[in-house]
C-alpha positions in Angstrom: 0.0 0.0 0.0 2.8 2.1 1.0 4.4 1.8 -2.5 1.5 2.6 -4.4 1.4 5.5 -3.1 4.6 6.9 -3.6 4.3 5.5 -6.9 1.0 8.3 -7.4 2.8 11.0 -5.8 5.7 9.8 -8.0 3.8 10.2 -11.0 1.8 13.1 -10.0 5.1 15.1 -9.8 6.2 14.1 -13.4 3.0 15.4 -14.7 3.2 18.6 -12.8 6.5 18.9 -13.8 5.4 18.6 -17.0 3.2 21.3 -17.5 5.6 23.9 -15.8 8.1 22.9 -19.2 5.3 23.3 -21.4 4.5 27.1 -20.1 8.4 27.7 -20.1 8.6 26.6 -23.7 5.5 28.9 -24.6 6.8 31.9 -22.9 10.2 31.3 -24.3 8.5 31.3 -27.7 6.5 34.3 -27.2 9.7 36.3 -25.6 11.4 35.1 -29.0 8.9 36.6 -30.7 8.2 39.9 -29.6 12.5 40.6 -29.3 12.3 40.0 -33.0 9.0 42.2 -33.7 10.8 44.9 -31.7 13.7 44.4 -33.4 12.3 44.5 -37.1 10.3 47.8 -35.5 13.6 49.0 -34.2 14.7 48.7 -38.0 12.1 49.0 -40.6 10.4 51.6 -38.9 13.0 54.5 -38.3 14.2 53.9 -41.8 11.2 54.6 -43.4 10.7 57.8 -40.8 14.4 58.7 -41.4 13.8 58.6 -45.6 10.4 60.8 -45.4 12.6 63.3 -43.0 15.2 63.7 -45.4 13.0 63.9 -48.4 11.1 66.4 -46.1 14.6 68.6 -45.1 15.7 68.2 -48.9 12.3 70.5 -50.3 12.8 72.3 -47.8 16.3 73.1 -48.7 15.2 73.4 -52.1 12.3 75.9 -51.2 14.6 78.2 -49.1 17.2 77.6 -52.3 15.0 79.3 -54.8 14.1 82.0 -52.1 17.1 83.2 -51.6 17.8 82.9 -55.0 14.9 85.4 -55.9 15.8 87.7 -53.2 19.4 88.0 -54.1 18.1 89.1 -57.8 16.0 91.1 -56.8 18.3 92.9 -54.6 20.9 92.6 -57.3 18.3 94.5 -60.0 17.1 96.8 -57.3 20.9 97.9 -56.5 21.9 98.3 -60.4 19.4 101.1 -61.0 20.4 103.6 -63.5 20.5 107.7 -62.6 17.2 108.9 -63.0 14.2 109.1 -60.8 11.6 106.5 -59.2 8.7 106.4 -57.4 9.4 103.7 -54.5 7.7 102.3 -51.2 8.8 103.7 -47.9 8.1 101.1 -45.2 8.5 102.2 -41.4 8.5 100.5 -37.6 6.1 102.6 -36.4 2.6 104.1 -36.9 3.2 107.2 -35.8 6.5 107.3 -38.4 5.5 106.8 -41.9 4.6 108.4 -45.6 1.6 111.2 -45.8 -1.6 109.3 -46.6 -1.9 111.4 -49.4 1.5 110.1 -50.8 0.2 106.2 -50.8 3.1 105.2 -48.4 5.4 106.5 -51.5 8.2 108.7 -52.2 9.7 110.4 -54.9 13.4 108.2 -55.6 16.6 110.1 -57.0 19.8 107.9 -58.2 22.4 110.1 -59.6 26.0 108.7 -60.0 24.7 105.8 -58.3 23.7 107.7 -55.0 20.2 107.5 -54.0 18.4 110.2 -51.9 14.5 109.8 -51.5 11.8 112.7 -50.4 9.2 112.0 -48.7 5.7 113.9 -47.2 5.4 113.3 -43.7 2.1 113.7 -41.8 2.3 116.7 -40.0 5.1 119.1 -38.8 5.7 117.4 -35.5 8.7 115.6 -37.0 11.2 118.3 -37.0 14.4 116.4 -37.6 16.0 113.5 -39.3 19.3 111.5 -38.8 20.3 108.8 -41.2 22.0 106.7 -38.1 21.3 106.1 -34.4 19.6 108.5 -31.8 22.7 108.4 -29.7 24.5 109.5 -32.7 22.2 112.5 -34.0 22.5 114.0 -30.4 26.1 114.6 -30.5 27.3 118.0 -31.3 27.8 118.5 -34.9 26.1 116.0 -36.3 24.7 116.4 -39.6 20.5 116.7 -39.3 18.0 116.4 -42.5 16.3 119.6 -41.9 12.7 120.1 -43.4 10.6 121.2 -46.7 7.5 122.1 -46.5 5.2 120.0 -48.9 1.7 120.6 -49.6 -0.1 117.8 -50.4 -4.0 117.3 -51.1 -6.0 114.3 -49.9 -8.9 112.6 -51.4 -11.4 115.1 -50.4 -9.3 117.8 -52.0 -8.4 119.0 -48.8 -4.8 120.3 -48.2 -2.2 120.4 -45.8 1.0 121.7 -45.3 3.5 119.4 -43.3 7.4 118.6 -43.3 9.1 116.5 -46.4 12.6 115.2 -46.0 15.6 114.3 -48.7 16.6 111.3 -47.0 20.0 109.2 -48.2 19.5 105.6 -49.0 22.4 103.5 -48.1 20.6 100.1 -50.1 17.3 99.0 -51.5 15.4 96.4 -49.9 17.2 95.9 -46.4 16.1 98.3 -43.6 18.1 100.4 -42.2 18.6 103.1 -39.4 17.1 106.6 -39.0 16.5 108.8 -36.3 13.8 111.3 -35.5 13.4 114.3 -33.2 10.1 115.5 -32.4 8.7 119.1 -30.9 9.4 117.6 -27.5 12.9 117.6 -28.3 13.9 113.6 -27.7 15.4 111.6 -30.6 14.0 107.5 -31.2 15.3 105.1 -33.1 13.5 103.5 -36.1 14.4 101.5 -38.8 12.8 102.2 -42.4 13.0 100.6 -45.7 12.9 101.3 -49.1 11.7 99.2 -51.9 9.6 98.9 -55.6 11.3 101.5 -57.4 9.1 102.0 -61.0 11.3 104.8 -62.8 9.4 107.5 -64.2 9.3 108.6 -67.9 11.2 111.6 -69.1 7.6 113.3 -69.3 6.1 112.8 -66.3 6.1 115.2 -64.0 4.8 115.0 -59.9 2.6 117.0 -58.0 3.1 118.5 -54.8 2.3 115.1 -53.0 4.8 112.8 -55.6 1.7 111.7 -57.4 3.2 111.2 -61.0 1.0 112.6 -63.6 1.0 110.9 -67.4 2.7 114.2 -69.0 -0.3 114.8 -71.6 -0.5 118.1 -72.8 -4.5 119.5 -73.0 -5.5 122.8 -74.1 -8.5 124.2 -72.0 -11.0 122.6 -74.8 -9.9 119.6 -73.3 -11.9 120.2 -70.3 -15.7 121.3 -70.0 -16.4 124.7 -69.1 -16.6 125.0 -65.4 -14.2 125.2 -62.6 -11.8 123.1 -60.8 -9.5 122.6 -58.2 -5.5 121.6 -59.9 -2.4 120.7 -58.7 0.1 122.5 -59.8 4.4 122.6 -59.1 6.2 125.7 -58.3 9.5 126.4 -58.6 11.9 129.2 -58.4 13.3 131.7 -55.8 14.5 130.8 -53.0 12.0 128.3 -52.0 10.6 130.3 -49.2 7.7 132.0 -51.2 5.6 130.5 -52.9 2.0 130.3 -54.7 -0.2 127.3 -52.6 -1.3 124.1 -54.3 -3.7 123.3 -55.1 -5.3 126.2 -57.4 -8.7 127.2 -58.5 -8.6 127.1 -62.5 -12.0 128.7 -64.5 -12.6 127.5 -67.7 -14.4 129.1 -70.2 -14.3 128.5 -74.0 -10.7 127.9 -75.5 -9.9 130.2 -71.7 -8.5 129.2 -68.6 -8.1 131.6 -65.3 -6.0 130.5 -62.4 -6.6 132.4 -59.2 -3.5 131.6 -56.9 -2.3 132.8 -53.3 1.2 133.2 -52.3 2.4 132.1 -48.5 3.6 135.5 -48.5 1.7 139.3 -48.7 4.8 140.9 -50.4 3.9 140.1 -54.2 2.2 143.5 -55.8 2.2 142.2 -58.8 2.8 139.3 -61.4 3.9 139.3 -65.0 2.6 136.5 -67.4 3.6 136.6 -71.0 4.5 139.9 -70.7 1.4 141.2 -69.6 1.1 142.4 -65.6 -1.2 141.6 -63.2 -2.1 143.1 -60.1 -3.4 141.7 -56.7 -7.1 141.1 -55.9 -7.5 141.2 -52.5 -6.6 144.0 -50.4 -5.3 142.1 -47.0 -4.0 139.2 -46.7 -1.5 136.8 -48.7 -1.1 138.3 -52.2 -3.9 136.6 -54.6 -4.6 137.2 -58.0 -5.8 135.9 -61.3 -3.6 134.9 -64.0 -4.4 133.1 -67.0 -3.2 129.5 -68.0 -1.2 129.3 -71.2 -0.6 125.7 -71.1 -1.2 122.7 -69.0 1.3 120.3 -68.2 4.5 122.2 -68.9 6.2 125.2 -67.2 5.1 128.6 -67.7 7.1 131.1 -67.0 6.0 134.0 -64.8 7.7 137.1 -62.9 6.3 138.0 -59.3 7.4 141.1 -57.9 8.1 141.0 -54.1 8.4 144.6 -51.7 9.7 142.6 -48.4 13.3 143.4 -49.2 14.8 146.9 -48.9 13.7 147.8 -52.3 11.0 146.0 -54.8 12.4 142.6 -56.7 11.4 140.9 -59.5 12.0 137.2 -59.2 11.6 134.9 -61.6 9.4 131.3 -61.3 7.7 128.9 -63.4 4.1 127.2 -62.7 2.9 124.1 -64.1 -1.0 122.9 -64.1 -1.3 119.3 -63.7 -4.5 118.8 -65.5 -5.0 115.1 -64.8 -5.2 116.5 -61.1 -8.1 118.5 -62.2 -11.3 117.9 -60.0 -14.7 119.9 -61.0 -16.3 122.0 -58.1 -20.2 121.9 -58.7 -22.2 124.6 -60.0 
C-alpha cells in the first residue's frame, strides 16, 4: 500500500513537472517573438521615418534655395538702377512714423552717380528732424540733421495740408536700415525704415506737390468742359521760401482758362505773365490774383514782384497745371 502511493505522488510530480516545461517553452516562444518584432520595429520603422525626413529637409532646402535665389536678384536689379528718378515704397516701424496718406506710403526716388536720396511727405510738422543713423548718434554735437521742406499735399477730399518732407540718403534698397527722428518735444527715437519697388518715371512725367506722378499729356483748355476746378500744380523758383499754394482754382471758359493763386507771403504787388502784368485782388492778406493759363502740363514762366526786401524785386518762377489733377467743383 505504501508503494503505491509513492508511486502516485511519484507520477503526480512528473506530470506537474510537465506542465511547468510546457509554459516555459511557450513563454520562451513568445519572448522570442516579440524581441524580433521589436527588433524588425527597431529597423524597418526609423528607416522609413528617417527617408520621409530627409525627403522632407531636402524640399525644404530646395524651397529656401529658390528664395534666396529670388531675393538676391531682386536685390541685385534693385541695386543696379540707372541715374534717374523712381517712385518707391517707404516702409516704417512705427505708426506714428510713416509716408503722408496722401503720398500712398510712397516717395519720390533720385539715383544720380549711383547715390540714392528719397523725399518724402510726412504727416504733420511734428517731426522736426532726421538723422540717417542712431539716436545716440544725432544727439552729438555737430552732427549732420536732414532739416525740413514744406510740402503741400492734397488728400482725397481735396483738402490740403502743409507738413514737413525730407531728402533722405538711402544706403541700399530692400534691407532696412537706421534713421532717427526728433520731435517738438525735443527727444530723438530710433527706427528703422526701408525702401523698396522702385518704378522709374518717364522723361515726361512730372509729380505734383504730393509725388503723385502725372502721365505728362498736354491739353489745351478745350480739353476740359467749361466750369471750374481745383489743380495741382508745381512751383518752382526763388528761394524756396515763397511760394503760390497748391492746389489752385482754374476757371474755364471757352478755349480760356483763369488761375486764381495765393502766395504764403503778402509781399507780391504784382505778377507778370507773357508779358502782360497783373495786379493783386485782395486787399489784405497773402497776395492773390488771377492769371491766366497758357498751357497745361508744362512750365510757364512768370515774374512776381516781391516789396519785403529793402527795395521791390522781381523774381523769376515757373508754374505748371497738372491737368490730370483737375477735380470739377459743382455749380
Amino acid at each position: 500500500m505504501k508503494k503505491v502511493m509513492i508511486a502516485a505522488a511519484l507520477l503526480a510530480g512528473t506530470l506537474l513537472g510537465g506542465c511547468s516545461n510546457k509554459d516555459d517553452v511557450q513563454n520562451t516562444v513568445n519572448a522570442a517573438d516579440t524581441k524580433a518584432i521589436s527588433e524588425e520595429r527597431a529597423t524597418v520603422m526609423p528607416e522609413s521615418e528617417t527617408a520621409e525626413q530627409s525627403q522632407t529637409q531636402a524640399e525644404s532646402e530646395q524651397e529656401n534655395s529658390i528664395q534666396e535665389y529670388d531675393t538676391d536678384r531682386i536685390n541685385k536689379a534693385e541695386s543696379e538702377l540707372q541715374d534717374g528718378i523712381y517712385m518707391a515704397s517707404f516702409t516704417t516701424d512705427s505708426s506714428m512714423f510713416r509716408v503722408n496718406e496722401a503720398c500712398d506710403g510712397k516717395g519720390t526716388l533720385t539715383v544720380e552717380n549711383g547715390e540714392m536720396t528719397i523725399h518724402i511727405s510726412l504727416g504733420s510738422k511734428k517731426i522736426v528732424n532726421l538723422y540717417p543713423g542712431l539716436a545716440e548718434d544725432a544727439a552729438k554735437d555737430g552732427a549732420a540733421l536732414l532739416m525740413p521742406t514744406e510740402d503741400t499735399v492734397m488728400y482725397s477730399d481735396g483738402m490740403t495740408e502743409e507738413v514737413y518732407g525730407f531728402d533722405v540718403p538711402v544706403p541700399v534698397l530692400g534691407t532696412e536700415f537706421d534713421l532717427a527722428l526728433i520731435g517738438t518735444k525735443g527727444k530723438w527715437y530710433d527706427h528703422k525704415v526701408s525702401v523698396t519697388e522702385p518704378v522709374p518715371l518717364q522723361e515726361n512725367d512730372e509729380l505734383g506737390d504730393d509725388g503723385v506722378k502725372s502721365d505728362g499729356s498736354e491739353k489745351e483748355a478745350a480739353d476740359l468742359e467749361d466750369g471750374t476746378y481745383t489743380m495741382k500744380i508745381t512751383f518752382e523758383g526763388g528761394s524756396g521760401k515763397a511760394q503760390i499754394v497748391s492746389p489752385v482754382t482754374v476757371a474755364v471758359t471757352g478755349k480760356q482758362a483763369v488761375a486764381s493763386v495765393q502766395w504764403n507771403s503778402p509781399n507780391y504787388d504784382y505778377m507778370i505773365v507773357d508779358g502782360e502784368k497783373y495786379f493783386p485782388v485782395n486787399i489784405a492778406g497773402d497776395s492773390a490774383f488771377e492769371i491766366p493759363v497758357l498751357k497745361f502740363d508744362e512750365p510757364i514762366d512768370v515774374i512776381g514782384d516781391t516789396v519785403a526786401m529793402s527795395k521791390p524785386h522781381e523774381i523769376e518762377y515757373t508754374i505748371t497745371f497738372h491737368s490730370d489733377t483737375a477735380v470739377r467743383q459743382k455749380d
